[in-house]
Structures are given as structure tokens and as C-alpha cells.
N, CA, C and O atoms as a GROMACS GRO file, in nm:
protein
  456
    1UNK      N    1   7.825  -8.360  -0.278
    1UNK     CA    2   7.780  -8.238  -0.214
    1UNK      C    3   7.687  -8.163  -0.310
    1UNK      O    4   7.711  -8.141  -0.428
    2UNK      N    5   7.601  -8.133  -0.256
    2UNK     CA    6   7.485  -8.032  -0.346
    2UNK      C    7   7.483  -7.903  -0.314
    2UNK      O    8   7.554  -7.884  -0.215
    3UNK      N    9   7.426  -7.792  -0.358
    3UNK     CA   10   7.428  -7.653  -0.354
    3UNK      C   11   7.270  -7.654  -0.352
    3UNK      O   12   7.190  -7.687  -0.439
    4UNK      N   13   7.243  -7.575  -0.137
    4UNK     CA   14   7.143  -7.601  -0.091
    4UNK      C   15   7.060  -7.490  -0.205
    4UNK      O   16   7.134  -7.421  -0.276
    5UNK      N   17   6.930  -7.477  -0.216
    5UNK     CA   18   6.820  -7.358  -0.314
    5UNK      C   19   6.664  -7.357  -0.212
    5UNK      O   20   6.569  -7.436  -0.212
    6UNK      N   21   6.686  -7.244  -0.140
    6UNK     CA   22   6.585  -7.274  -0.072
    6UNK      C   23   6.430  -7.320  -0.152
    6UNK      O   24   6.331  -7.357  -0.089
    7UNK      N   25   6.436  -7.309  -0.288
    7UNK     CA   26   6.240  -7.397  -0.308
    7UNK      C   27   6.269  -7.499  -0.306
    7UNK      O   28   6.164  -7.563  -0.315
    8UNK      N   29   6.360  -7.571  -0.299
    8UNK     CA   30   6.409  -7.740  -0.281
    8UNK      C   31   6.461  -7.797  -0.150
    8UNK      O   32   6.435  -7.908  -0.102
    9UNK      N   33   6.523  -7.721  -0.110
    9UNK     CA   34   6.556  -7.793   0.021
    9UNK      C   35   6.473  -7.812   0.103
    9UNK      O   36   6.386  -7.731   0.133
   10UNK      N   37   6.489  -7.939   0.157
   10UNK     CA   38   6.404  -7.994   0.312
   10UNK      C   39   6.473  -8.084   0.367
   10UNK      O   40   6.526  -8.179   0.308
   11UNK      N   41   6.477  -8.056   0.517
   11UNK     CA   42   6.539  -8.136   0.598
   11UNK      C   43   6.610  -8.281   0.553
   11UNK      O   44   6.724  -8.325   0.566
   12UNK      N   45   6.493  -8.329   0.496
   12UNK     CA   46   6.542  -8.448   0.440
   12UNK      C   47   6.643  -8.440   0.361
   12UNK      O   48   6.741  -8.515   0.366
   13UNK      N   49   6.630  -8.365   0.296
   13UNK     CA   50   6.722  -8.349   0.162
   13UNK      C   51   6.861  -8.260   0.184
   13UNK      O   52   6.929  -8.220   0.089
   14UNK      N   53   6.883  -8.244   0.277
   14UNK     CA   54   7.002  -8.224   0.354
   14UNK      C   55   7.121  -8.270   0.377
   14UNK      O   56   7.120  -8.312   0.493
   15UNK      N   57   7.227  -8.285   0.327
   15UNK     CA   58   7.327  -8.379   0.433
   15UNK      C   59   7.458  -8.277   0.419
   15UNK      O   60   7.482  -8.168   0.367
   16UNK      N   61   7.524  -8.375   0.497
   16UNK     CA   62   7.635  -8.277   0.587
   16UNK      C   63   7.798  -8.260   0.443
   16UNK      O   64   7.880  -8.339   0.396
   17UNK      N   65   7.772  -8.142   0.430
   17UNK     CA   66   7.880  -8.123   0.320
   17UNK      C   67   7.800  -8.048   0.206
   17UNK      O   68   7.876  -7.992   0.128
   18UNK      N   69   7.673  -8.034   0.179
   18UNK     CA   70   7.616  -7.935   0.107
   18UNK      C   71   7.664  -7.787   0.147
   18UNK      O   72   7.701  -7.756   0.260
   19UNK      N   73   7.655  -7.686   0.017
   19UNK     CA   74   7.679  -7.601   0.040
   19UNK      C   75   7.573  -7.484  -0.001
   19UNK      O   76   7.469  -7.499  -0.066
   20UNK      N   77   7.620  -7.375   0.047
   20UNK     CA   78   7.503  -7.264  -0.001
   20UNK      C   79   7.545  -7.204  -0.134
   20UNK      O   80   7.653  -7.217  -0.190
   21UNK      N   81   7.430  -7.131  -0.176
   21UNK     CA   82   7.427  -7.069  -0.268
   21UNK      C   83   7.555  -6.910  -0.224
   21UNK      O   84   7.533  -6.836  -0.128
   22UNK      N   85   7.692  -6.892  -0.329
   22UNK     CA   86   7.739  -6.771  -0.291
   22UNK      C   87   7.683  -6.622  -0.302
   22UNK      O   88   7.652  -6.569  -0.409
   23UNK      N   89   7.672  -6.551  -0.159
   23UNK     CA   90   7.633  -6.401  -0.213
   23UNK      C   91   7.760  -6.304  -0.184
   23UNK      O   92   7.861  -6.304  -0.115
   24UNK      N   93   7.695  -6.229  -0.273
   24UNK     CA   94   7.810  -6.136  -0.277
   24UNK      C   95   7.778  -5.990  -0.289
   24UNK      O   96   7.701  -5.949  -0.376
   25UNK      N   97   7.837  -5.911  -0.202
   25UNK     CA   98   7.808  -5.747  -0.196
   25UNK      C   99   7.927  -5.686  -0.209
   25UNK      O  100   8.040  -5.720  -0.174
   26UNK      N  101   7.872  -5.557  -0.285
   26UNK     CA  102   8.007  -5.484  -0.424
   26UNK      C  103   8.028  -5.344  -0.280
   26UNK      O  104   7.961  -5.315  -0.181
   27UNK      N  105   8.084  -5.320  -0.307
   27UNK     CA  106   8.120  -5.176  -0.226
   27UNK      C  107   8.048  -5.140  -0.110
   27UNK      O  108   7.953  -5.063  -0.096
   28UNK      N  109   8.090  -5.185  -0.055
   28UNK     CA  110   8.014  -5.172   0.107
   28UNK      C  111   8.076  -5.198   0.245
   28UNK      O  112   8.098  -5.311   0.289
   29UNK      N  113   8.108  -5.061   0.320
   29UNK     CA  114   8.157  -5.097   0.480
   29UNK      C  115   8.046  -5.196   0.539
   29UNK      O  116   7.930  -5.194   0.497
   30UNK      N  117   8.089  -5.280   0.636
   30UNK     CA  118   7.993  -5.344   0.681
   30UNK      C  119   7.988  -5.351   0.839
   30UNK      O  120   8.037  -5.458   0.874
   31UNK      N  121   7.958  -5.298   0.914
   31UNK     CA  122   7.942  -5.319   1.086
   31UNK      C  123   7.902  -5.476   1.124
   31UNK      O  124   7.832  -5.544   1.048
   32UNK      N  125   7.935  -5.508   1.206
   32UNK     CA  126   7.883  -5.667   1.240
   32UNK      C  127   7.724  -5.681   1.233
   32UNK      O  128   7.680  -5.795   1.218
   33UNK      N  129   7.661  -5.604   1.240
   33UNK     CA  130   7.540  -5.564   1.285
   33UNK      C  131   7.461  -5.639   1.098
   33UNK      O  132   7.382  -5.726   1.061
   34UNK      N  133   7.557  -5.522   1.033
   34UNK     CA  134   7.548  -5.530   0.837
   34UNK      C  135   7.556  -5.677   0.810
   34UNK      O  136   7.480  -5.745   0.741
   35UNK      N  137   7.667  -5.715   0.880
   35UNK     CA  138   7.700  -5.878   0.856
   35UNK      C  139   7.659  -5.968   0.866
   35UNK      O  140   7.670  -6.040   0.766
   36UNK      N  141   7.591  -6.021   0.979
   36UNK     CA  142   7.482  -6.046   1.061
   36UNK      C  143   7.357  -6.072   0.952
   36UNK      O  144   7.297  -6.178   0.932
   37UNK      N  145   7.337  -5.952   0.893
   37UNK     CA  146   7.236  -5.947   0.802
   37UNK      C  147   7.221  -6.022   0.698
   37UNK      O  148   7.140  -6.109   0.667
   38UNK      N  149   7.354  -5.955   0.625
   38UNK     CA  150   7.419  -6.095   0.476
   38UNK      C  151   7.397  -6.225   0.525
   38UNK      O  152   7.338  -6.297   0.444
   39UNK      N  153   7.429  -6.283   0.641
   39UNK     CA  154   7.412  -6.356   0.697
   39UNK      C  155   7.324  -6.447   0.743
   39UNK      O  156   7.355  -6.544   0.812
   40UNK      N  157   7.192  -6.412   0.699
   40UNK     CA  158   7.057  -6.391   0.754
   40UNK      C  159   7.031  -6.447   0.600
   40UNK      O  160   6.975  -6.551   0.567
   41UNK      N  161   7.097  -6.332   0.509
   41UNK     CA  162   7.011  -6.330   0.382
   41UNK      C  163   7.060  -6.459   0.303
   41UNK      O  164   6.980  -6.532   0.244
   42UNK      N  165   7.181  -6.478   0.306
   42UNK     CA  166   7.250  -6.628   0.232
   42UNK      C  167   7.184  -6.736   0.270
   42UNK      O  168   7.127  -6.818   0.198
   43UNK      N  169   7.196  -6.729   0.439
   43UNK     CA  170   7.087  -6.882   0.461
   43UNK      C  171   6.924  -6.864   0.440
   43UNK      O  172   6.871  -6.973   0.415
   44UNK      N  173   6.855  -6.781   0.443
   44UNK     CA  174   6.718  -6.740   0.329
   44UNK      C  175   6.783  -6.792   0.191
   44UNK      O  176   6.715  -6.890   0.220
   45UNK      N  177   6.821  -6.811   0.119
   45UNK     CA  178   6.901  -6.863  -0.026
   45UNK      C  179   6.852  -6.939   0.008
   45UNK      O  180   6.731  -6.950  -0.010
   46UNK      N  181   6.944  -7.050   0.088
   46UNK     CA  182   6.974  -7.159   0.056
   46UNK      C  183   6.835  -7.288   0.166
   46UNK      O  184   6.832  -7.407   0.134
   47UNK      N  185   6.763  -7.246   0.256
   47UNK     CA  186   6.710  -7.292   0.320
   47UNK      C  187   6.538  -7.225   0.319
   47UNK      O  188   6.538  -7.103   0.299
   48UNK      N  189   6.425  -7.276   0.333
   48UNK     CA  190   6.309  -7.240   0.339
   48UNK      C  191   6.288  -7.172   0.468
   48UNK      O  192   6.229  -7.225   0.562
   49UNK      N  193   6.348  -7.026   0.470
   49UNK     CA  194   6.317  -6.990   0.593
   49UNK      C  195   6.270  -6.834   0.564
   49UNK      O  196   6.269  -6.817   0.442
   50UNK      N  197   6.240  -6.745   0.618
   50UNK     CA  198   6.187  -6.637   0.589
   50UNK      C  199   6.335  -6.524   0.641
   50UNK      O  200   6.431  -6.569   0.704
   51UNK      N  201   6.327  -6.436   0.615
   51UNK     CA  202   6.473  -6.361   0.650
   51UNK      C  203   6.492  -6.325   0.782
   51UNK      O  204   6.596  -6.260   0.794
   52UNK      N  205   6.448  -6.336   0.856
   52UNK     CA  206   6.442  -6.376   1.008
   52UNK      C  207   6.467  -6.476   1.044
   52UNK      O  208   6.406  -6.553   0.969
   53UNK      N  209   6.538  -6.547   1.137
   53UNK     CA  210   6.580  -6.684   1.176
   53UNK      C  211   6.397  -6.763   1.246
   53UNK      O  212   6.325  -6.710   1.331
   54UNK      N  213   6.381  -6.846   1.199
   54UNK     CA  214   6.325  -6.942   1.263
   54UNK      C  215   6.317  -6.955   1.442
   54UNK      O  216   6.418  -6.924   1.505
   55UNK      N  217   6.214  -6.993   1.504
   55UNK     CA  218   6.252  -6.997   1.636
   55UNK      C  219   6.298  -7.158   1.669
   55UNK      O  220   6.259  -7.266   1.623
   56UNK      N  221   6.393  -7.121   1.764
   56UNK     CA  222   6.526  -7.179   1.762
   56UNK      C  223   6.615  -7.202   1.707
   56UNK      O  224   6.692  -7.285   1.753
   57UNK      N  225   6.639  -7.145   1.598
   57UNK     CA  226   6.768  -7.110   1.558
   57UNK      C  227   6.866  -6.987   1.661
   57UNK      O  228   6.828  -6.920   1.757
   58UNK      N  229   6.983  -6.993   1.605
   58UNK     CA  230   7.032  -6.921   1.663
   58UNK      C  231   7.187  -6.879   1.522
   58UNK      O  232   7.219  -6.936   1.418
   59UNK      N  233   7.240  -6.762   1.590
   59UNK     CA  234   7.333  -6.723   1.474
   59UNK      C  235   7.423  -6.624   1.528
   59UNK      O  236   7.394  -6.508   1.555
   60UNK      N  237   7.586  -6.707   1.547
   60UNK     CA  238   7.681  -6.663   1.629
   60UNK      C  239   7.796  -6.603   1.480
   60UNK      O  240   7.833  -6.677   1.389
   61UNK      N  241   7.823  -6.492   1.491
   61UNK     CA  242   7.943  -6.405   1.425
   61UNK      C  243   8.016  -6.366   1.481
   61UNK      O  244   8.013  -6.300   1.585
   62UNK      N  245   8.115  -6.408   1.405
   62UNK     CA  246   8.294  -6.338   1.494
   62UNK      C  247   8.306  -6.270   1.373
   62UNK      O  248   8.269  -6.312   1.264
   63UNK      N  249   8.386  -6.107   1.408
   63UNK     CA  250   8.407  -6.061   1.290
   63UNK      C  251   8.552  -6.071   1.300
   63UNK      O  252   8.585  -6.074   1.419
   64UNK      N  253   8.674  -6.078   1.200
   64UNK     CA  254   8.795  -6.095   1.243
   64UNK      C  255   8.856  -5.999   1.160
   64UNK      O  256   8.977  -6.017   1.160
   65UNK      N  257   8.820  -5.900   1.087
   65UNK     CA  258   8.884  -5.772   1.052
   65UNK      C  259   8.771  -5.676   1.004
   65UNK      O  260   8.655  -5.717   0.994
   66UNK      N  261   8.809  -5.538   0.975
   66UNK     CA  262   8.722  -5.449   0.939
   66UNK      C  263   8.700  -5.470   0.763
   66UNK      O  264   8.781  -5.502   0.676
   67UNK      N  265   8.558  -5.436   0.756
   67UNK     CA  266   8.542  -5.422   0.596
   67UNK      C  267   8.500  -5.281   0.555
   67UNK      O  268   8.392  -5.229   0.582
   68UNK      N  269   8.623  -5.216   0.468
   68UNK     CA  270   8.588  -5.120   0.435
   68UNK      C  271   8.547  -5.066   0.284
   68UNK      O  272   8.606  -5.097   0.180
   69UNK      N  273   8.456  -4.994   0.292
   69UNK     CA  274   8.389  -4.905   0.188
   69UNK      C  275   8.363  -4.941   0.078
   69UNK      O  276   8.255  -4.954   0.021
   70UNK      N  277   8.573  -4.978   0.009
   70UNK     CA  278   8.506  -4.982  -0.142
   70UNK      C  279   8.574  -5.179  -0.138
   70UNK      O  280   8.654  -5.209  -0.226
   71UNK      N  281   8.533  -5.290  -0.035
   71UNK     CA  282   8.563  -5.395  -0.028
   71UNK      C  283   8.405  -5.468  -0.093
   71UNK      O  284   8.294  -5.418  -0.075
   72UNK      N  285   8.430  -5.571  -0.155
   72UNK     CA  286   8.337  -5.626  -0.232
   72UNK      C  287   8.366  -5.809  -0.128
   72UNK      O  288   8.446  -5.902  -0.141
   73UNK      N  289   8.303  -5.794  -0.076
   73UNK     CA  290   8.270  -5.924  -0.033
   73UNK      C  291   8.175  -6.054  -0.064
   73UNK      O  292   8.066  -6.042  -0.119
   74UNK      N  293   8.243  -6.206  -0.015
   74UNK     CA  294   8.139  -6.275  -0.047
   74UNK      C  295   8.123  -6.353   0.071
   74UNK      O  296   8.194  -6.350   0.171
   75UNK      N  297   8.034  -6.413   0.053
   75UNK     CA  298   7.935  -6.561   0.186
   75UNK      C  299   7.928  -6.622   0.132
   75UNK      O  300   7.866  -6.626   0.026
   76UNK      N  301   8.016  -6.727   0.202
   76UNK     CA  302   7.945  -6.864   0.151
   76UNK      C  303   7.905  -6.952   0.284
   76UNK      O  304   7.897  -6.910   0.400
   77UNK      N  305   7.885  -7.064   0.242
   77UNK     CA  306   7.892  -7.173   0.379
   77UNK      C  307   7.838  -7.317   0.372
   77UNK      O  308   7.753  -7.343   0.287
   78UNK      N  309   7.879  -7.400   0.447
   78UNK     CA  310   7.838  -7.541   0.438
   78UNK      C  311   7.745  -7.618   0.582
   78UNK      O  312   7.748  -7.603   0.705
   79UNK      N  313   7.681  -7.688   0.504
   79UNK     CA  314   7.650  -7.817   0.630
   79UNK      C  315   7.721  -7.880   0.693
   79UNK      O  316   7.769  -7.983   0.645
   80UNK      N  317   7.750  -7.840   0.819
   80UNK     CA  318   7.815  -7.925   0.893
   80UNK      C  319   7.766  -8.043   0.998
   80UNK      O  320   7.833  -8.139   1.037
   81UNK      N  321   7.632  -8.008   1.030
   81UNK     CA  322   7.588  -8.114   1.124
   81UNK      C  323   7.406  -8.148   1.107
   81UNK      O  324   7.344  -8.042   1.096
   82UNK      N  325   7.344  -8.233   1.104
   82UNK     CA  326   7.197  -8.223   1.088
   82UNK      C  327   7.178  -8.304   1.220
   82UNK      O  328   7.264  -8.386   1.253
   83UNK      N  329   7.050  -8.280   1.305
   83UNK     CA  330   7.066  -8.361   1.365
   83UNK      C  331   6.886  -8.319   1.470
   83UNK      O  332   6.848  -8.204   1.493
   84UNK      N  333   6.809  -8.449   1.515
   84UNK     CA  334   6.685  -8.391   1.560
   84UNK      C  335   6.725  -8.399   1.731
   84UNK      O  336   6.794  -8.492   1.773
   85UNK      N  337   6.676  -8.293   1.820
   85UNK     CA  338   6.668  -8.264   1.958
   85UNK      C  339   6.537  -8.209   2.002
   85UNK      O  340   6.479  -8.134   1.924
   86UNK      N  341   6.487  -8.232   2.108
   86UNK     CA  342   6.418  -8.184   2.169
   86UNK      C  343   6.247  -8.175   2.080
   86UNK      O  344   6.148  -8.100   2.082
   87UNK      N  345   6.276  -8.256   2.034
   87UNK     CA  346   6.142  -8.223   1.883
   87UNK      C  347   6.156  -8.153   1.755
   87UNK      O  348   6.068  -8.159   1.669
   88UNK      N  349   6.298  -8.068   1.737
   88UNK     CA  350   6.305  -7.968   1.653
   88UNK      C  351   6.412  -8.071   1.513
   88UNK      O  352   6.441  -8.190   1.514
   89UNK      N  353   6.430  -8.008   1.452
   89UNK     CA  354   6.486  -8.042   1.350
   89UNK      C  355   6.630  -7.953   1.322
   89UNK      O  356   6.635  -7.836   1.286
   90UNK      N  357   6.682  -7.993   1.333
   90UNK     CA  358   6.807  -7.881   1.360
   90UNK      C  359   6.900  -7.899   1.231
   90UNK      O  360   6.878  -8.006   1.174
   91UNK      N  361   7.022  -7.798   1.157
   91UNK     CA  362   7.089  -7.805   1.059
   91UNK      C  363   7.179  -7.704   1.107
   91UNK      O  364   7.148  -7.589   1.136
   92UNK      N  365   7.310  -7.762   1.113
   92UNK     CA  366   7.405  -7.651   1.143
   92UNK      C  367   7.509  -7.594   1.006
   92UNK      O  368   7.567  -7.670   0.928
   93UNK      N  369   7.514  -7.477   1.003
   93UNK     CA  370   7.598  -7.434   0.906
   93UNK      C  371   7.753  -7.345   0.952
   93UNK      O  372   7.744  -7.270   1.049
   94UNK      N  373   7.863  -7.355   0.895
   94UNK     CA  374   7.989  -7.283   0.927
   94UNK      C  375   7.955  -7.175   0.800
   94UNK      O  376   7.923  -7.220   0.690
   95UNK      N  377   7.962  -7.064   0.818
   95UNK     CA  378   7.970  -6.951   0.709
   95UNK      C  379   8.081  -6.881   0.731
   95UNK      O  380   8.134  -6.881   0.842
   96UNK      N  381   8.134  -6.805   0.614
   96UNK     CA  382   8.250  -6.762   0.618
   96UNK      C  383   8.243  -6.613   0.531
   96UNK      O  384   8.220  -6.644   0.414
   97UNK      N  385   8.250  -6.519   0.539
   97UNK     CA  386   8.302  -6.377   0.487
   97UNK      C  387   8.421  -6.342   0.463
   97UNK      O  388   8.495  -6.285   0.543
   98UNK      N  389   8.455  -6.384   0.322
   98UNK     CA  390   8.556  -6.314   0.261
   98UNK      C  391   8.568  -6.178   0.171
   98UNK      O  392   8.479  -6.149   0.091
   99UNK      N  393   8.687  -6.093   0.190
   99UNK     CA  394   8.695  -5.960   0.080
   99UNK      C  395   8.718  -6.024  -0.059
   99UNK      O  396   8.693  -6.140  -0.092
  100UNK      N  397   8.762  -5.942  -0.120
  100UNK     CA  398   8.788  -5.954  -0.289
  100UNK      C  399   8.926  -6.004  -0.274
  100UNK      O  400   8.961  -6.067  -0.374
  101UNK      N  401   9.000  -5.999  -0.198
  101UNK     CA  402   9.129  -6.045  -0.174
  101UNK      C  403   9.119  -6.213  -0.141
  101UNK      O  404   9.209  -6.297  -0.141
  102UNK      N  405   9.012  -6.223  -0.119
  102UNK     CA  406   9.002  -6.396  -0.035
  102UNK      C  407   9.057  -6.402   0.108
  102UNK      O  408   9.081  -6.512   0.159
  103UNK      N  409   9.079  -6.284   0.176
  103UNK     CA  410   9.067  -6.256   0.327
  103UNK      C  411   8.944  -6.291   0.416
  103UNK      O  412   8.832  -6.248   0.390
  104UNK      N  413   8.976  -6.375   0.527
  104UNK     CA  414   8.841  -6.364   0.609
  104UNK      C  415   8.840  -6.280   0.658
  104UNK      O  416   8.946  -6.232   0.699
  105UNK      N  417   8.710  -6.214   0.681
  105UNK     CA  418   8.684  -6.070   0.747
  105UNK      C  419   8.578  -6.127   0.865
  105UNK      O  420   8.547  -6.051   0.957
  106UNK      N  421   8.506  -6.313   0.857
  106UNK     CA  422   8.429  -6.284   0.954
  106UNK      C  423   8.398  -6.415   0.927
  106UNK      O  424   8.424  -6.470   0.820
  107UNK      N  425   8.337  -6.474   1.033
  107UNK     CA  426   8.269  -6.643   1.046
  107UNK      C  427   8.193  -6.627   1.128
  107UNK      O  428   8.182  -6.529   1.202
  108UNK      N  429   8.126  -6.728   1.126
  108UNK     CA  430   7.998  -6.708   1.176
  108UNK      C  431   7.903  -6.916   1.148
  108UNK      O  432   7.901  -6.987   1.047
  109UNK      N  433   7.842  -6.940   1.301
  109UNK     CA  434   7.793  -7.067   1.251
  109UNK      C  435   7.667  -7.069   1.300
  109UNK      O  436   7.640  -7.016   1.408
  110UNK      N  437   7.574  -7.133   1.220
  110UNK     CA  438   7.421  -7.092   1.230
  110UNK      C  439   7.384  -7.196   1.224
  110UNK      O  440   7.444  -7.275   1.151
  111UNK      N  441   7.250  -7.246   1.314
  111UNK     CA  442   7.190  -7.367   1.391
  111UNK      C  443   7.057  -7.284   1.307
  111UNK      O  444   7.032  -7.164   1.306
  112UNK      N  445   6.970  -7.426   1.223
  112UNK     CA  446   6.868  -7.345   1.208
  112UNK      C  447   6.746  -7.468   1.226
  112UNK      O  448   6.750  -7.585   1.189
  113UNK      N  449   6.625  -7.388   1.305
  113UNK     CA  450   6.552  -7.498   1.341
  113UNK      C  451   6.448  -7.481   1.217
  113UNK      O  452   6.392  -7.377   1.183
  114UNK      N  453   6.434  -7.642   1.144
  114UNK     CA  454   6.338  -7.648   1.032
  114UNK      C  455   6.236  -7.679   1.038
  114UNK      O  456   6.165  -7.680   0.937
   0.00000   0.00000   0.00000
């Protein structure tokens, strides 16, 4: 398993069980909306994409508890599926949001077209 860096990664160089680069934010409530974002910004890390999703991608979050104020969270996430459709180039990732406790606060799995 490798640890994706977006100036290196390309499709090719992909496979299923790589992981992302971890981010992490110190004191901060986060609304799903906030999350979403981190979310956005980890796979920018780890993939050549601009901080906006790609068209056709797509990026589904469940949040499964509240994060509050003075909670220091991290993102991580892995490759779970690569695979080409419709002409596009597709890479699926499972991401996960944990507190400082190692609680999930939120998951989330992101299809990103390369």
C-alpha cells in the first residue's frame, strides 16, 4: 500500500488499498457543510485535483456525531475501488473523521473522476 501525494499520483499509479495523506484540524466545531470541506481538501492531498471535485465525481457524508469546539480532528482514507465507465476514469475512496479520542464523528465515500 502506498500513501497517495497528489504531484505523483495518476490513475495508473493507483491501486486499491493506497491510502491518503492524514489531515488534521486543532480546535474546531465543524457543521457537515465544514466537513464536507476537509473532505474536499484531503482528497486535493492526495489526488491531482483542484479543491473542487472534478466533474463526475461525486462526494457522499454521513456525519455520525457532533464535533465540538475545542475537538481536534483527523481524515484519513483509502482506495477502495478503481475502475473505467462510461469513458471516465473513476477511483473510489472510503474516508473517515475521527476526534482526538479516535471516535468516528463522520464517513464519507468519494468517487473521483480523473
Amino acid at each position: 500500500m502506498a500513501r497517495l501525494w497528489a504531484m505523483t499520483t495518476t490513475y495508473e499509479s493507483v491501486n486499491l488499498g493506497d491510502t491518503l495523506p492524514i489531515l488534521l484540524k486543532w480546535g474546531t466545531a465543524a457543521t457537515p457543510e465544514a466537513l464536507a470541506d476537509y473532505a474536499r481538501e484531503l482528497l486535493a492531498k492526495g489526488f491531482p485535483i483542484p479543491d473542487t471535485l472534478p466533474e463526475g465525481s461525486t462526494l457522499e457524508l454521513q456525519t455520525l456525531a457532533p464535533v465540538q469546539a475545542e475537538d481536534t480532528i483527523s481524515l484519513s482514507g483509502t482506495v477502495v475501488d478503481k475502475r473505467e465507465s462510461n469513458g471516465k476514469r473513476l477511483v473510489e475512496c472510503h474516508l473517515t473523521v475521527e476526534n482526538q479520542d479516535g471516535q468516528p464523528v463522520a464517513k464519507a465515500t468519494a468517487v473521483l473522476a480523473l
